[in-house]
C-alpha positions in Angstrom: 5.3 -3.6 36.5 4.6 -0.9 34.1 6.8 -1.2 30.4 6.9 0.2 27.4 7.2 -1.4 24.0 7.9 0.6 20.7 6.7 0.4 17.1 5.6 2.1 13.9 2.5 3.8 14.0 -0.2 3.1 11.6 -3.7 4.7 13.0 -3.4 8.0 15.1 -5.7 7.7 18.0 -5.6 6.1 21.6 -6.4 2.6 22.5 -6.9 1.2 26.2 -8.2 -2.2 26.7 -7.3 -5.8 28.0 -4.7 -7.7 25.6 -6.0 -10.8 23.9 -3.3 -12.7 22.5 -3.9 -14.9 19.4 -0.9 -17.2 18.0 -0.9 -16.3 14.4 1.9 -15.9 11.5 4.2 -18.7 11.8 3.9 -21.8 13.9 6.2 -24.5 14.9 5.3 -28.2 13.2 6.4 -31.7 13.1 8.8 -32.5 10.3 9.6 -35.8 9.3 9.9 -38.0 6.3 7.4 -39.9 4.7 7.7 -43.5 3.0 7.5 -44.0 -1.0 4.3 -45.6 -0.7 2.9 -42.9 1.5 3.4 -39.4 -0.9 0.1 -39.5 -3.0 -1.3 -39.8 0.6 0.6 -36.7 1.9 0.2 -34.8 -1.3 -3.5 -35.7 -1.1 -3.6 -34.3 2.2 -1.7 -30.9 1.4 -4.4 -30.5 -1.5 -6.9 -31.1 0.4 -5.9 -28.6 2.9 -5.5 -25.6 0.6 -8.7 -26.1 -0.8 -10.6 -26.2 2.6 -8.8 -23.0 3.1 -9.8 -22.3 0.1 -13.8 -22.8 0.3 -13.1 -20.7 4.2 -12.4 -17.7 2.2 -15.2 -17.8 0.1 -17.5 -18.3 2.7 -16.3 -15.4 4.6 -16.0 -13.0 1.5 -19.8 -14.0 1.1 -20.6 -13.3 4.3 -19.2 -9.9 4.6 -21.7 -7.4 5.7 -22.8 -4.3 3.8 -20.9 -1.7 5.7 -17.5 -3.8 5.7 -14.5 -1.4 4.6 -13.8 -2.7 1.0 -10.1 -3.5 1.7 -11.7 -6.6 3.2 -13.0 -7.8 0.3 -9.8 -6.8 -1.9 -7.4 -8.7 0.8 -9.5 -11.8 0.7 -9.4 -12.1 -3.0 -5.8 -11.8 -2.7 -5.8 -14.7 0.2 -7.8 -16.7 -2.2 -5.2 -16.6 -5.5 -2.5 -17.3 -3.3 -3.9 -20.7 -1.9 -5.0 -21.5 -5.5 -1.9 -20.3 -6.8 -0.5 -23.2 -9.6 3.4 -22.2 -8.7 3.0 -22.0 -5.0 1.3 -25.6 -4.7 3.6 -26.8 -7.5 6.3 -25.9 -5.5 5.1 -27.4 -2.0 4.2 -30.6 -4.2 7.9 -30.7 -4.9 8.9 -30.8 -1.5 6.5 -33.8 -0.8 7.6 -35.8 -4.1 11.5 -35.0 -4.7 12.7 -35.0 -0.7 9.8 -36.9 0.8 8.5 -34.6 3.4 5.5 -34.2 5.7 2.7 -32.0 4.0 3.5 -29.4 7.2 7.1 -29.5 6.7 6.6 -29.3 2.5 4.2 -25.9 3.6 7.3 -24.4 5.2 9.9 -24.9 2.8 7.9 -23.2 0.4 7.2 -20.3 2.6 10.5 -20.0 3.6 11.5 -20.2 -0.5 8.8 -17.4 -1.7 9.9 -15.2 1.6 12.9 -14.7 0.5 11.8 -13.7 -2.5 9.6 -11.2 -0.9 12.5 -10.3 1.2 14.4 -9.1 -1.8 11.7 -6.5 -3.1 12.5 -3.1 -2.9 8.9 -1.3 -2.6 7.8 -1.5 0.7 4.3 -2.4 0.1 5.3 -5.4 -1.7 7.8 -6.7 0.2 5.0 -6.8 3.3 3.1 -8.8 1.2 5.3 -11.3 2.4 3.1 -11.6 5.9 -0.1 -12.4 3.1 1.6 -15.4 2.5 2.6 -16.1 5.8 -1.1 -16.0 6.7 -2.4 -18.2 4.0 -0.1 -21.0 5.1 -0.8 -20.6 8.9 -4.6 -21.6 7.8 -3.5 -24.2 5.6 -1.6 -25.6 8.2 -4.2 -25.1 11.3 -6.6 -27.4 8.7 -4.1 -29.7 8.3 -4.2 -30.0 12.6 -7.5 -30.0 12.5 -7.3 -33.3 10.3 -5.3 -34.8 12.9 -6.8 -33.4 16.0 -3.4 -31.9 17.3 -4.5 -27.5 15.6 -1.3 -26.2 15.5 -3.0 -22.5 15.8 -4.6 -21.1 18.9 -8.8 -21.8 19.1 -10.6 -18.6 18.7 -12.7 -18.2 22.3 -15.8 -16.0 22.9 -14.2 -12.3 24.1 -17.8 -11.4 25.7 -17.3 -8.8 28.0 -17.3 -5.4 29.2 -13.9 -4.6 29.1 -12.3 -2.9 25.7 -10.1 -5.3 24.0 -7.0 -5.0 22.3 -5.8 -7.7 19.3 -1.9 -9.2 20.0 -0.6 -11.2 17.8 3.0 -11.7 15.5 0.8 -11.2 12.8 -3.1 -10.8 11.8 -4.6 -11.9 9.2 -8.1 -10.1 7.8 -9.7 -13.8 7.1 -8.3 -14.5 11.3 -10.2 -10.9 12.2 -13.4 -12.0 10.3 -13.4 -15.5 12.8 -14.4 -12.7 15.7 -17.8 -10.9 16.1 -17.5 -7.1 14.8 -16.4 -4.3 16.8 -14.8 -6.6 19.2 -11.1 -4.4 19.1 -10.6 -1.8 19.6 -6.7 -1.7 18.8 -4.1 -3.9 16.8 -0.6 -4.8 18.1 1.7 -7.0 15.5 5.7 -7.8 16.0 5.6 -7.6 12.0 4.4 -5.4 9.6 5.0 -1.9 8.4 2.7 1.1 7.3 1.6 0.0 3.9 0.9 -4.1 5.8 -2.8 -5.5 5.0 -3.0 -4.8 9.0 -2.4 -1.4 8.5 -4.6 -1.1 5.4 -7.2 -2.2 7.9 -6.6 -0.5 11.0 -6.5 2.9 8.9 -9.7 2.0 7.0 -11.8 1.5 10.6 -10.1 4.2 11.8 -8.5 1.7 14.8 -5.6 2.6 16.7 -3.0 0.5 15.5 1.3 -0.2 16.2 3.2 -2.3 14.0 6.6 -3.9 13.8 7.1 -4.2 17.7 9.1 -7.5 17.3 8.6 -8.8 20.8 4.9 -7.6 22.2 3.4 -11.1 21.4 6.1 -12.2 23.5 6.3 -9.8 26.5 2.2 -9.1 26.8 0.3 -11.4 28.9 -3.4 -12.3 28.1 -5.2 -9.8 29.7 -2.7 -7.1 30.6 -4.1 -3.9 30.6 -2.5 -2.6 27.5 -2.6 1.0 25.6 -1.4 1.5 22.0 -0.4 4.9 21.3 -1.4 5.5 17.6 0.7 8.5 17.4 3.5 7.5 18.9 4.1 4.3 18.2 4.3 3.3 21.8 2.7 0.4 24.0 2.5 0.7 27.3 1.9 -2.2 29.5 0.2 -2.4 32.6 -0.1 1.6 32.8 0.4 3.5 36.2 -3.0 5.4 37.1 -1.8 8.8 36.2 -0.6 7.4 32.9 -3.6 5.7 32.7 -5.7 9.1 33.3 -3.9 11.0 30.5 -4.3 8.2 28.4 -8.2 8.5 28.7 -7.9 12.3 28.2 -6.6 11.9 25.1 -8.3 9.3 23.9 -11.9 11.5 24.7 -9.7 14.2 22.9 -9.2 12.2 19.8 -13.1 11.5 19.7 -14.1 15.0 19.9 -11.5 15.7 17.2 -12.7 12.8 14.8 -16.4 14.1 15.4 -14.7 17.1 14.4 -13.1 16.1 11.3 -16.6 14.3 10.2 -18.4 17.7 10.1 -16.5 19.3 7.4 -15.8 16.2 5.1 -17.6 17.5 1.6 -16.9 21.2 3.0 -14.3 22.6 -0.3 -10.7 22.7 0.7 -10.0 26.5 1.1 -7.1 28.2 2.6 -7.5 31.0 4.9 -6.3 33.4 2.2 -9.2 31.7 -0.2 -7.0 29.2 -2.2 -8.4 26.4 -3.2 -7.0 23.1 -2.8 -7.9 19.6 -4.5 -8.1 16.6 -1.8 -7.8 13.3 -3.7 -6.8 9.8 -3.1 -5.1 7.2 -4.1 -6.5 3.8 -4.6 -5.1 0.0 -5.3 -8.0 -1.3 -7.2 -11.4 0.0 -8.5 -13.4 -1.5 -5.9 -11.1 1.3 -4.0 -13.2 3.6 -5.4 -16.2 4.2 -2.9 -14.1 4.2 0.2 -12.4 7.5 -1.3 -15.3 9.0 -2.0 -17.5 8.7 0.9 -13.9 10.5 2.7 -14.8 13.3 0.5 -11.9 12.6 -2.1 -12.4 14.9 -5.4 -11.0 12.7 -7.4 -8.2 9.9 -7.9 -4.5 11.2 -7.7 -3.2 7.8 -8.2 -4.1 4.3 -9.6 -1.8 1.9 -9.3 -2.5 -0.7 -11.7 0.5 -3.2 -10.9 -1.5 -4.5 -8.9 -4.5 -5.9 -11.2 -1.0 -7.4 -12.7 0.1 -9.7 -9.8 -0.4 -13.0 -7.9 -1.8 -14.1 -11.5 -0.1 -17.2 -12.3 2.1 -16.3 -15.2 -1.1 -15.0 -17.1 -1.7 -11.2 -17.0 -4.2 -9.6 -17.6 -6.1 -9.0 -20.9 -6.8 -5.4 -23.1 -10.3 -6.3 -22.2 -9.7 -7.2 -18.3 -8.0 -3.6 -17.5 -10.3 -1.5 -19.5 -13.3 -3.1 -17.4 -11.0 -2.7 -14.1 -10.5 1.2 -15.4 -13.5 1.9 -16.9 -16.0 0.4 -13.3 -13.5 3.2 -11.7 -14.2 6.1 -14.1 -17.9 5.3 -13.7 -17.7 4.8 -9.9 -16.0 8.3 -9.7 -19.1 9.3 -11.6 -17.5 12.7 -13.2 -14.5 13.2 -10.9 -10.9 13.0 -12.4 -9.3 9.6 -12.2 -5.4 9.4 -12.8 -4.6 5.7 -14.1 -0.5 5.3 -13.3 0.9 3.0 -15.7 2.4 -0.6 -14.2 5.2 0.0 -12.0 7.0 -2.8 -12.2 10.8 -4.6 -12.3 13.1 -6.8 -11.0 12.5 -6.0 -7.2 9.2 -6.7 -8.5 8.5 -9.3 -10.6 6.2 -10.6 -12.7 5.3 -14.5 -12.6 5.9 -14.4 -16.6 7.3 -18.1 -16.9 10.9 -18.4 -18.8 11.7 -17.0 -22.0 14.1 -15.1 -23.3 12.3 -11.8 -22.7 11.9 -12.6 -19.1 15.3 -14.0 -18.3 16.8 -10.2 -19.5 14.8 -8.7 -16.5 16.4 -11.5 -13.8 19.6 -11.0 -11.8 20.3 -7.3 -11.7 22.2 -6.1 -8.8 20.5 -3.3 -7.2 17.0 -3.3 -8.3 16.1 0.2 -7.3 18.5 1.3 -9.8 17.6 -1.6 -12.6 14.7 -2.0 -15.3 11.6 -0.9 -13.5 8.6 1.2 -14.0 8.8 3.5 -17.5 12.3 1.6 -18.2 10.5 -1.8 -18.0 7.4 -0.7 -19.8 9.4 0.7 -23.0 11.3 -2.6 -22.5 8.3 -4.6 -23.5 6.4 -2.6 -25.9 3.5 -5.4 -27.0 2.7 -5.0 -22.9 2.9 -1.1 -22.7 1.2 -0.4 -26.1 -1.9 -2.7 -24.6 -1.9 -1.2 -21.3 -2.3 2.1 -22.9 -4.8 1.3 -25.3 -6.9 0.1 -22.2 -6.8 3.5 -20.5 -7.3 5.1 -24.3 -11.0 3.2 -24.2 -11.6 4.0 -20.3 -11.2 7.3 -21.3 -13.9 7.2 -23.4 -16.0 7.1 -20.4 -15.4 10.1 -18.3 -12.1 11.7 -17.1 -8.8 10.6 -17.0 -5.4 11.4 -17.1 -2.1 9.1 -18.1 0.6 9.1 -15.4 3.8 7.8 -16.2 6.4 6.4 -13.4 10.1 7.3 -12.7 10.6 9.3 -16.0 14.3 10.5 -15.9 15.0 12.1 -19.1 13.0 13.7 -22.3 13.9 11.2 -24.0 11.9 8.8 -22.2 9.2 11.2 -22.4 9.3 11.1 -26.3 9.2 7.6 -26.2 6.0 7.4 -23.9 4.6 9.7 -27.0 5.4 7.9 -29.7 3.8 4.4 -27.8 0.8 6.2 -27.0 0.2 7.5 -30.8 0.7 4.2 -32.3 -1.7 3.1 -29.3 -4.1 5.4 -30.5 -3.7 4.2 -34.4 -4.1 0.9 -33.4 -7.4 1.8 -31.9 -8.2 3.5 -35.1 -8.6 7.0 -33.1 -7.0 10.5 -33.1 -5.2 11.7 -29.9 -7.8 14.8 -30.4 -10.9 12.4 -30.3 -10.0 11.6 -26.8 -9.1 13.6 -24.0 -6.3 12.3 -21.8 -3.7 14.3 -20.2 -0.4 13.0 -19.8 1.7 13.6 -16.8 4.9 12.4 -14.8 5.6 10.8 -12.0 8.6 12.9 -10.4 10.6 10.4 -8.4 14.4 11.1 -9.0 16.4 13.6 -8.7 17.2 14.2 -12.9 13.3 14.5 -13.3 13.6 17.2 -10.4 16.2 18.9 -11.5 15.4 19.1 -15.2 11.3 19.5 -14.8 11.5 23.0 -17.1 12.8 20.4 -20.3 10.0 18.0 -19.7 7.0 20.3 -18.9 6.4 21.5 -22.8 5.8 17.8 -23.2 3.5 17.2 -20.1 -0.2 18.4 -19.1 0.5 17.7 -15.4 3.1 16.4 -12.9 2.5 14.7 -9.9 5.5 14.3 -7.2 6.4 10.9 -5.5 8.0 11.9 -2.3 9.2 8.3 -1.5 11.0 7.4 -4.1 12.2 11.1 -4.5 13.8 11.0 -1.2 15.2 7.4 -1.3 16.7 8.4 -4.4 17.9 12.2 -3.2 19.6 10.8 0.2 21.4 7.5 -1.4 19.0 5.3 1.3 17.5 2.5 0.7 14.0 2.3 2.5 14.4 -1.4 2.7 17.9 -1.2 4.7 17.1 -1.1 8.0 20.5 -0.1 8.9 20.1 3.0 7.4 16.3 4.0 7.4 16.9 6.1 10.0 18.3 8.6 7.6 15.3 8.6 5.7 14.4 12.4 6.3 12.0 14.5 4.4 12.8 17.8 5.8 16.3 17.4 4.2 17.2 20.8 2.7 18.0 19.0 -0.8 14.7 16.8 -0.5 12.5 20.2 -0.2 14.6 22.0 -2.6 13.8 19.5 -5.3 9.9 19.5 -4.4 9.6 23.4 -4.6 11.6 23.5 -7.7 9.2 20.9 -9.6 6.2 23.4 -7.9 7.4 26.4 -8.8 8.0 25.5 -12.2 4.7 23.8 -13.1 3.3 26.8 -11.7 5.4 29.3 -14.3 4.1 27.1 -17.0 0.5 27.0 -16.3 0.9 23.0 -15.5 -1.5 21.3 -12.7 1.3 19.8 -10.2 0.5 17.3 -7.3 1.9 15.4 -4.5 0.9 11.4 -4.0 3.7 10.4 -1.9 3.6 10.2 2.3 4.5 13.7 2.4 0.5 14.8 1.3 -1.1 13.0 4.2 0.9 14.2 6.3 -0.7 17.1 8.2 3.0 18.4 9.3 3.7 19.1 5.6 0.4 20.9 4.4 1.7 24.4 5.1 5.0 23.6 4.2 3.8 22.6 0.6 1.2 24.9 0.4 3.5 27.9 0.9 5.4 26.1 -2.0 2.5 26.6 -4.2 1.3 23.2 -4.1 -2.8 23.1 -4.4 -3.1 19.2 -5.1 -2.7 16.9 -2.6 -3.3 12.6 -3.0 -3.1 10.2 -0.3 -5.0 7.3 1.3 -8.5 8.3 2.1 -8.5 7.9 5.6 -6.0 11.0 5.9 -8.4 13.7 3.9 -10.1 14.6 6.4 -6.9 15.7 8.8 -5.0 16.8 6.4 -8.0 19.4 5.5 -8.4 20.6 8.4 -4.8 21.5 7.9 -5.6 23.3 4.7 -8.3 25.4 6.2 -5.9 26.7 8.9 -3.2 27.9 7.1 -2.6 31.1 4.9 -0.5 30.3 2.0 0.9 33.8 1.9 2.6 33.6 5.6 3.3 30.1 5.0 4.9 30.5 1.9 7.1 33.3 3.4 8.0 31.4 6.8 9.2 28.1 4.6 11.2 30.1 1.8 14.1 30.9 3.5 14.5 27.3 5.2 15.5 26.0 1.0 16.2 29.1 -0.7 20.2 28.6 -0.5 19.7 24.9 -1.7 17.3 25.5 -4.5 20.1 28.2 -6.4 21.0 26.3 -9.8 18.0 24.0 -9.9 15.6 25.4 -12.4 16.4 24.7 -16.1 
């Protein structure tokens, strides 16, 4: 009997194939207690175990071929810290020593600790980081079955064939999708995860079909049901009728042509019908990012987020020295094309393993961490940290080009402050601000910024808009509620209001403006932004190429008059 099973969408295309289930994510084990005399054993054992995990990852990181997507790489480092982590086997060492359990039952606890931590963060890419750690420990504990002979994790099989297959699981780990020959799916179905998950990352980087967040599909799909994942939908449909089946195929030979399609005019310039041209860049994670945007034909970066070369680093972050190599193997990777280095975004949704001073304890406890010491408010909160951050991007920029982007500016104020770090970075240094060319932009991502952009521009070289915060912050929504995501809209009239105020007055003052949020790789938003003005867009690589095409369709003289009427009675009283 034919069903249906809903999802997010992560990778637009069609799937069809035969379902292979593998048990992943979190398994049941045997808990028990162990006797005094028997800890060092079970603490021996639960080392043990993390570091064969441990040498696994290696091995496959070194074994990665040539032509592997480079988020592969990046995830696997990430695996690899968090098995070696000092706090997280500290804290499953606790479990064994203080309340005597099993090594399997110690694993748990500590998984079941650290997720709720994860739980708690408000940026949704971090908070589905959660599943990393989920994945980590599911190896750790199929070693530990191994040991015993009693695997508490699925043996992979040979999937020879000549049937398509398609990859269920409650979650999927990149080490677990290494274990199987390449190529092998040709679709992803998880019950967890969201858009910005390492599965996702993955599925978009192979260009894979991919639905997320199902919550029951490793449950309801049998092993070898004839399953398609809709990509653009967010629908799987199992066991197909033959007329569903048929369009199925029609579209999937559709989306080939199309992607052939796309492929042809990835280094052709991005230039509206009306001959306006349009910057396509991307925004990246790390540096090793780098290549992957380019070969999609990205003209630059849009957006570094260096928080990450911050975390999952054992209290100890990193050195002047260790980001200005991370920035500066960027800038030379881009070879010439503008890199824009975002300054840590970080707070109390999103902490930092720091230890437990003074200085730390006044970033714990806060009540709504959206609204707490994050981002620019946490970097001007610990000056030593910002001032060396910025003197890191002052040497990159020594280099080749790049811009400064500061996050989740509010006021001028804050602005002035950002200044007056960045000149005493510069002294420190022993250079002049003029010796060194490095625009300095915002990040607009609330509403005040939006609102007040004319006060801040005579202080700014560019602005670049983040749409996600900007509308969780606009609508009174928190992403992370799922009892209220649903009215996470960015068609509302106040949402666009905002966004063509900030464009239209960066435009009157000569400033470069940009979008880096979800709303610039989305191709339903290309006109709509381009009719605003808008002639930077930055998103994830794999979306260039679509959201191109978009950009050679459309006249920004007809778009801009079809979309100015839909905001013009909400955008009365916004300029400053």
């Amino acid at each position: 009997m034919s069903f249906q099973v809903f999802g997010i969408p992560v990778t637009k295309g069609v799937a069809i194939g035969r379902a292979v289930l593998v048990a992943s994510g979190r398994v049941d084990v045997a808990h028990y207690f162990v006797e005094d005399g028997s800890v060092p054993i079970e603490v021996g054992r639960c080392l043990t175990a993390c570091e064969q995990v441990a040498h696994e990852l290696e091995a496959l990181r070194e074994a990665l071929p040539s032509d592997a997507p480079p988020e592969l790489d990046a995830i696997l480092d990430v695996h690899l810290m968090l098995v070696r982590d000092p706090d997280f086997i500290a804290g499953a060492r606790q479990w064994i020593e203080v309340r005597r359990y099993n090594a399997e039952w110690a694993l748990t606890a500590q998984l079941e600790v650290l997720g709720r931590q994860f739980d708690e963060m408000e940026d949704d890419y971090l908070r589905e980081r959660k599943s990393d750690l989920e994945q980590v420990i599911s190896r750790v504990l199929e070693a530990l079955g191994r040991e015993r002979g009693t695997n508490t994790l699925v043996s992979q099989r040979d999937f020879a064939g000549a049937d398509p297959l398609l990859l269920v699981a409650a979650d999927v780990s990149p080490a677990d999708l290494m274990g199987f020959r390449q190529g092998v799916f040709q679709g992803f179905i998880t019950d967890v995860g969201g858009r910005t998950s390492h599965t996702a990352i993955i599925a978009r980087s192979m260009g894979i079909p991919a639905v997320v967040g199902t919550r029951e599909a490793s449950r309801l799909i049998r092993q070898d049901d004839w399953v398609v994942v809709d990509g653009d939908q967010g629908v799987v449909v199992v066991d197909p009728s033959p007329i569903a089946l048929e369009e199925y195929r029609f579209r999937q030979r559709q989306a080939e042509l199309e992607k052939a399609r796309l492929g042809r005019f990835r280094d052709k310039p991005a230039v509206t019908l009306d001959g306006q041209r349009v910057s396509m860049l991307a925004n990246i994670e790390l540096p090793s990012d780098v290549d992957a945007a380019v070969a999609a034909g990205a003209e630059g970066v849009g957006l570094f987020r260096t928080e990450f070369l911050f975390m999952n680093r054992g209290g100890q972050l990193p050195s002047e020295d260790e980001q200005y190599m991370a920035y500066r193997s960027a800038v030379e990777a881009l070879a010439g094309r503008m890199l824009t280095i975002r300054t840590i975004d970080i707070g109390a949704d999103k902490p930092l393993d720091r230890g437990h001073n003074g200085a730390d304890a006044r970033h714990d406890s806060v009540l709504n961490p959206a609204l707490g010491l994050r981002a620019i408010r946490w970097s001007l909160a610990e000056p030593a940290m910002f001032r060396q951050q910025l003197r890191a991007v002052i040497r990159a920029a020594q280099h080749g080009p790049v811009r400064l982007l500061i996050p989740m500016v509010g006021s001028l104020r804050e602005l002035e402050q950002v200044h007056e770090h960045l000149n005493m970075a510069f002294n420190q240094l022993d250079l002049d601000r003029s010796e060194v060319n490095l625009p300095v932009g915002v990040m607009v991502e609330v509403p005040a910024a939006a609102i007040s952009i004319g006060s801040l521009l005579p202080a700014l070289d560019f602005v670049s808009i983040g749409t996600n915060d900007l509308i969780q912050y606009t609508l009174a929504i928190d992403r992370a509620d799922e009892a209220v995501s649903r009215l996470y809209d960015p068609w509302h009239p106040a949402v666009l209001a905002l966004i063509a105020n900030v464009i239209t007055e960066a435009d009157r003052a000569g400033k470069d403006v940009s979008v880096c949020g979800e709303m610039a790789g989305d191709p339903d938003f290309t006109a709509l932004l381009l009719g605003y003005g808008l002639r930077q867009f930055s998103m994830h690589p794999s979306q260039i190429s679509e959201v191109k095409q978009a950009v050679l369709r459309t006249d920004t003289v007809k778009a801009g008059a079809k979309h100015a009427p839909k905001i013009a009675s909400h955008a009365i009283g916004l300029a400053v």
